[in-house]
Every structure is written in C-alpha cells, then in structure tokens.
C-alpha positions as CSV (number, residue, x, y, z in Angstrom):
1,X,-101.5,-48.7,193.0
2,X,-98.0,-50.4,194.1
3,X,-98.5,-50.2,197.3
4,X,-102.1,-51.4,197.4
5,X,-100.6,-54.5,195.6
6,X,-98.1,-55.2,198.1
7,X,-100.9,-54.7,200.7
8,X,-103.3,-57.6,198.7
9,X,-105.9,-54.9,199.0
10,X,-105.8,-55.6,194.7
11,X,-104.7,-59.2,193.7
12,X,-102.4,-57.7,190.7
13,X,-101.5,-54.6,189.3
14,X,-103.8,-53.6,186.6
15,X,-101.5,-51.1,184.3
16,X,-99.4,-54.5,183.6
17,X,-102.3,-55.2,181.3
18,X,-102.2,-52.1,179.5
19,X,-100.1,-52.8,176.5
20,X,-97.9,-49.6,174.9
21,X,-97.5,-49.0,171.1
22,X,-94.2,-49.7,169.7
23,X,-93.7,-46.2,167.8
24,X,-93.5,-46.6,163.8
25,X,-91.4,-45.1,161.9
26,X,-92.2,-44.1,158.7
27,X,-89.0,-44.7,156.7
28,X,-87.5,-45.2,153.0
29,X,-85.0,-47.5,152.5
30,X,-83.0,-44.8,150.6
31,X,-80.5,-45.2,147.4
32,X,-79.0,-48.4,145.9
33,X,-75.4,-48.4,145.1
34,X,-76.1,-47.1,141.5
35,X,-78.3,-44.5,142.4
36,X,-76.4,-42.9,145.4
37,X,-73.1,-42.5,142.3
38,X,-75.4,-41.2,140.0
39,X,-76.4,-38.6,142.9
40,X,-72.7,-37.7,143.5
41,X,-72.0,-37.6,139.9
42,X,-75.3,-35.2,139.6
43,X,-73.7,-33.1,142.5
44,X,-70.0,-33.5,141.4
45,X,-69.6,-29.6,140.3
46,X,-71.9,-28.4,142.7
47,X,-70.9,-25.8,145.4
48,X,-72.1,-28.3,148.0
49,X,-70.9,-31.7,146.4
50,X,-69.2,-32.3,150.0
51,X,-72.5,-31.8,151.7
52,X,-73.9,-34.7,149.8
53,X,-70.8,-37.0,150.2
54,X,-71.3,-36.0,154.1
55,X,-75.1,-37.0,153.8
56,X,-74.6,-40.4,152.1
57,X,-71.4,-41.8,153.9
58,X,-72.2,-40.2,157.1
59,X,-75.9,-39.9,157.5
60,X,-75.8,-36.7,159.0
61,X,-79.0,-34.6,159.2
62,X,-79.7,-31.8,157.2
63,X,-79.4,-29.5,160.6
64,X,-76.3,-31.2,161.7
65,X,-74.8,-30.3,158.3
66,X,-76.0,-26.7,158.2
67,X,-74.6,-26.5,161.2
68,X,-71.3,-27.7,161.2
69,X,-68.5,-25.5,161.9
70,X,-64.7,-26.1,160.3
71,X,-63.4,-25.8,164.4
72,X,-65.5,-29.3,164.1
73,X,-64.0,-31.1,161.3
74,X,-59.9,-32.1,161.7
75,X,-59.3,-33.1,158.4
76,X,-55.5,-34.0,158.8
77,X,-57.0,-36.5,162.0
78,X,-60.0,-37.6,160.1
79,X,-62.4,-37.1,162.3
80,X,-65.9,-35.0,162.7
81,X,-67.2,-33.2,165.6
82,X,-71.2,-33.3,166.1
83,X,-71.3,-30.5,168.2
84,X,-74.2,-28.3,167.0
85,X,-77.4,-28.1,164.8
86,X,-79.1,-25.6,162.7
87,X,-82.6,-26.2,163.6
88,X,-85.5,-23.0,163.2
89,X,-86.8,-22.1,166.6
90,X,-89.7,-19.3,167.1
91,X,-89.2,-18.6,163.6
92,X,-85.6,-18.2,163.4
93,X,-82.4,-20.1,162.6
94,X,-80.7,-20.8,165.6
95,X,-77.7,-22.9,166.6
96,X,-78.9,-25.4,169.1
97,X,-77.4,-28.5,171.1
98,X,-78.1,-31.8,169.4
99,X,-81.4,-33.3,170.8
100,X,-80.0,-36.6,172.6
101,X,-76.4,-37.4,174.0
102,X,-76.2,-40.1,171.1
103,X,-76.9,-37.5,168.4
104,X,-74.1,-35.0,169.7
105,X,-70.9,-37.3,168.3
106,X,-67.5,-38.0,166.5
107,X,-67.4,-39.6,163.7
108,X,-64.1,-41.0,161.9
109,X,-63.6,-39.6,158.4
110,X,-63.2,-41.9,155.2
111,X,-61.0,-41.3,152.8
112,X,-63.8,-39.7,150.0
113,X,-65.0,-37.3,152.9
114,X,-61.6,-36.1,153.7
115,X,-60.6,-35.3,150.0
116,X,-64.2,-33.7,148.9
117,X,-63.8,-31.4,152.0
118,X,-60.4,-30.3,151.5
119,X,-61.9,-29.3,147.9
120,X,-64.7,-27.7,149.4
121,X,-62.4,-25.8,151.9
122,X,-60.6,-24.5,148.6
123,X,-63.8,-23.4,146.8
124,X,-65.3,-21.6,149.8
125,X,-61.5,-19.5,149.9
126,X,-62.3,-18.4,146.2
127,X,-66.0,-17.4,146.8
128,X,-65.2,-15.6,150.0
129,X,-62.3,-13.8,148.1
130,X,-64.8,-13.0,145.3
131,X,-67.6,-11.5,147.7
132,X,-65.2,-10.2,150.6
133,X,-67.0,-7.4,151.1
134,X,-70.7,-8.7,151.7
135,X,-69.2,-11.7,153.5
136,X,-70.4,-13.0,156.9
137,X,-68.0,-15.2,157.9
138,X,-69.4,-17.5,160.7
139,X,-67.5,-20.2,160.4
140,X,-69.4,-22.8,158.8
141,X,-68.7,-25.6,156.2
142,X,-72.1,-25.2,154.6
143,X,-72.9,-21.6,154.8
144,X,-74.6,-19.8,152.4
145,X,-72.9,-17.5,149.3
146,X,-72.4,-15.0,151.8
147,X,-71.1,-16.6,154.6
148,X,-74.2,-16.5,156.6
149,X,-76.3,-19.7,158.2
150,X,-78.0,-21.1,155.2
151,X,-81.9,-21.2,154.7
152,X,-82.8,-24.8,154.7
153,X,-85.4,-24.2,151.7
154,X,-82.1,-23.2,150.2
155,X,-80.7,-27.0,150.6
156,X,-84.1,-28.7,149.4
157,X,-84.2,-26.6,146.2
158,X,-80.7,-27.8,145.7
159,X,-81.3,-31.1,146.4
160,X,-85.0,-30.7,143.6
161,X,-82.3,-29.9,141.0
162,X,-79.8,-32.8,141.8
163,X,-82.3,-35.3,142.6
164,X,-84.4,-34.2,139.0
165,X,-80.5,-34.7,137.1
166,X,-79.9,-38.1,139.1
167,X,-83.3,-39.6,138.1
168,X,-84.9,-40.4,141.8
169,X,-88.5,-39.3,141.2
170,X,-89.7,-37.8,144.8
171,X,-87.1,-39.6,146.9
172,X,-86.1,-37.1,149.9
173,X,-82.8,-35.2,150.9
174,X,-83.6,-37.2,154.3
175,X,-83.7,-40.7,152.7
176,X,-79.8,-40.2,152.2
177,X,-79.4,-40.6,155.8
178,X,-81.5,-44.1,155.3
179,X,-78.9,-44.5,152.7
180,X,-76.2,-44.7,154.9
181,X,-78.2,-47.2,157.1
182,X,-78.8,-49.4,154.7
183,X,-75.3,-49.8,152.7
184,X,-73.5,-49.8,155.9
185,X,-75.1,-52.6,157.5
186,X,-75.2,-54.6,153.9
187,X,-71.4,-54.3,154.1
188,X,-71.8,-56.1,157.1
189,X,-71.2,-53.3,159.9
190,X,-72.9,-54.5,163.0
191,X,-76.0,-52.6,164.0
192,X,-74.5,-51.1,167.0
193,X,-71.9,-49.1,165.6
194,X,-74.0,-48.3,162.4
195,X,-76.4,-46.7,165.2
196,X,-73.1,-45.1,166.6
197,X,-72.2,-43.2,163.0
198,X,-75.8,-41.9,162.4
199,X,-76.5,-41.0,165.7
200,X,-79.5,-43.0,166.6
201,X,-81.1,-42.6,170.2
202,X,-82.2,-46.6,169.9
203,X,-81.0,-49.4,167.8
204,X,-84.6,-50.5,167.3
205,X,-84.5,-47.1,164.5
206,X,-81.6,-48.5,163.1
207,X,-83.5,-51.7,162.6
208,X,-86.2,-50.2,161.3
209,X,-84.8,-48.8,158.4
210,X,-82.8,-52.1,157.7
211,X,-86.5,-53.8,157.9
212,X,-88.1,-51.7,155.5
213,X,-87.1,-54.3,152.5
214,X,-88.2,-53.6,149.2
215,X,-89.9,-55.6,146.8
216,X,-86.7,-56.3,144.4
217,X,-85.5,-58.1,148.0
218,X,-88.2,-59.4,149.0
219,X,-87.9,-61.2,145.4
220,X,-84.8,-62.1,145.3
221,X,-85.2,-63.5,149.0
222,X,-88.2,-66.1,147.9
223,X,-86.2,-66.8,144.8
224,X,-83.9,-68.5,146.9
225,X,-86.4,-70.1,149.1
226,X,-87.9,-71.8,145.9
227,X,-84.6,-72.5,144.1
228,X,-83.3,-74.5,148.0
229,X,-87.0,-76.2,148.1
230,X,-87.2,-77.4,144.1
C-alpha cells in the first residue's frame, strides 16, 4: 500500500480513512471520603485491615497484593516493591511478572501504610506461632492462615463481609483501586504521577476514571453554572 502511494499508482492511502475505536473502560468512580473510613473502620480488626489500607491509598490490584512478598516492602525506608503478581494460570495460582513495565513499580509508603503493616507484620508472628506446625511459610504479606498463597475467592468473601458492615451495596473490591484514582487527583496530584502510583499503562485510564463523574457532581457542577449566570 505505502509504496504504491509513493509510486501515485493510488492518489492516497486508504487505511488513513479507517477510523479505530478508542477502547472504553467500564469503570466506577469508587468510595467518597466517608465511605472509604467507614470501610477501614469495617476492616479495623480484621486479619487483613493492611490489605485494605494498601488497596485504598495505593491502588494496588488484588494480584499485586496477594502477591506481595515482605523482601518487597522496606518499612523503615517507606517504600514498596511491585515485583510480582498472584494471577491463576492453567488453573493454578502462580506467581507471574507484572503484565506491563509501568505495572512492575516502587511506590513510596505514607505514613498510615507503614504503621498498619508493622501491625500486620506483628499479627502474622502470633498466628504463625499459633499454627507452627501446619505452616507454609512463603514469604508473603497476605498469605493465607497457613502461610500458603491465598485463594482469591478467599479475598472477595472477605471483602462481601466488610463491604455488607460498611454499607456499600454491590460496590467491588476493584473499585478501591478507582478510589485511589479519584481522591488522589481531587487532592490535586497531577495525573501523571497519580498514573505512576497505580501503575497505569496510559494516562488516558487514569482519566477515565477521573471522567466517570457522578451525578452528586455533576449537580453540584451546574449549581455553580446557575448560581455565576443568575
């Protein structure tokens, strides 16, 4: 085709015309401010209360959380390591490379992460202690009670239970990560380095969720409008 264009042999190239999709992304906007405390409040004396402080300031995936190791998290540097991900492949969990180079990451640890980990790190010691001799140790943060790589099913009944106490109807363990999104770039964080923490391939993703306004701001917005034009 190109080079029968250069030769005039066709007078332009027809796959200009040919117009692609831009992919849509089904997404939720995730939590307000209220409801992501009344989730951590739900989850407060939970055995994975850090796993859902992870999920809503970090916006880590469910896999990247299963799979994170304690060799990934430096807790005295405040960081986190994206190194690995739990993901089920032929019909088994496996431990897998993240999918894109902007997924695999290291993320700088607030203060709130830092502190529920340490507790964490302190309640895993006690329930190794206590089942020491069916243990699997494996080195994760988020195993399951027995040390081993924990079912994901396992993680959405927990999240049924929390979500049921907190009051979120059918909201999804994944619209934390739009959570994160969403508050962050509200706070002002610029796009870029919101799409940076999350681990987005493309900043159009992290737009998208941004985009996906509900209808209390969608309100509020025309309020505004009306109130500057009255």
């Amino acid at each position: 085709m190109e080079c029968a264009v250069r030769e005039e042999i066709i007078p332009r190239n027809a796959a200009k015309l040919v117009k692609v999709p831009v992919p849509k992304y089904k997404v939720n906007r995730g939590l307000t401010v209220p409801q992501a405390r009344a989730v951590l409040k739900a989850a407060r004396e939970h055995r994975l209360y850090a796993l859902y402080v992870l999920a809503l300031c970090l916006g880590l995936r469910r896999g990247e959380l299963l799979g994170l190791r304690w060799e990934d998290v430096d807790l005295d540097g405040g960081t986190l390591e994206v190194v690995q991900t739990l993901q089920r492949v032929a019909g088994r969990l496996q431990f897998v490379r993240p999918k894109t180079e902007d997924s695999a990451r290291t993320v700088p640890l607030p203060s709130i992460c830092v502190e529920a980990l340490r507790e964490h790190r302190k309640r895993q010691f006690a329930e190794r202690s206590d089942r020491w001799q069916e243990w699997e140790e494996h080195g994760l943060v988020f195993p399951s009670r027995r040390g081993t790589p924990m079912e994901p099913d396992n993680l959405r009944r927990s999240w049924g239970a929390i979500r049921k106490t907190a009051g979120l109807g059918e909201m999804r363990f994944h619209d934390l990560r739009h959570t994160c999104v969403t508050l962050l770039l509200n706070l002002g964080v610029p796009p870029q380095v919101v799409r940076d923490i999350v681990g987005h391939s493309d900043i159009e993703v992290t737009m998208t969720i941004y985009a996906h306004a509900s209808l209390d701001d969608k309100r509020t917005a025309l309020r505004k409008l009306g109130d500057a034009l009255g």
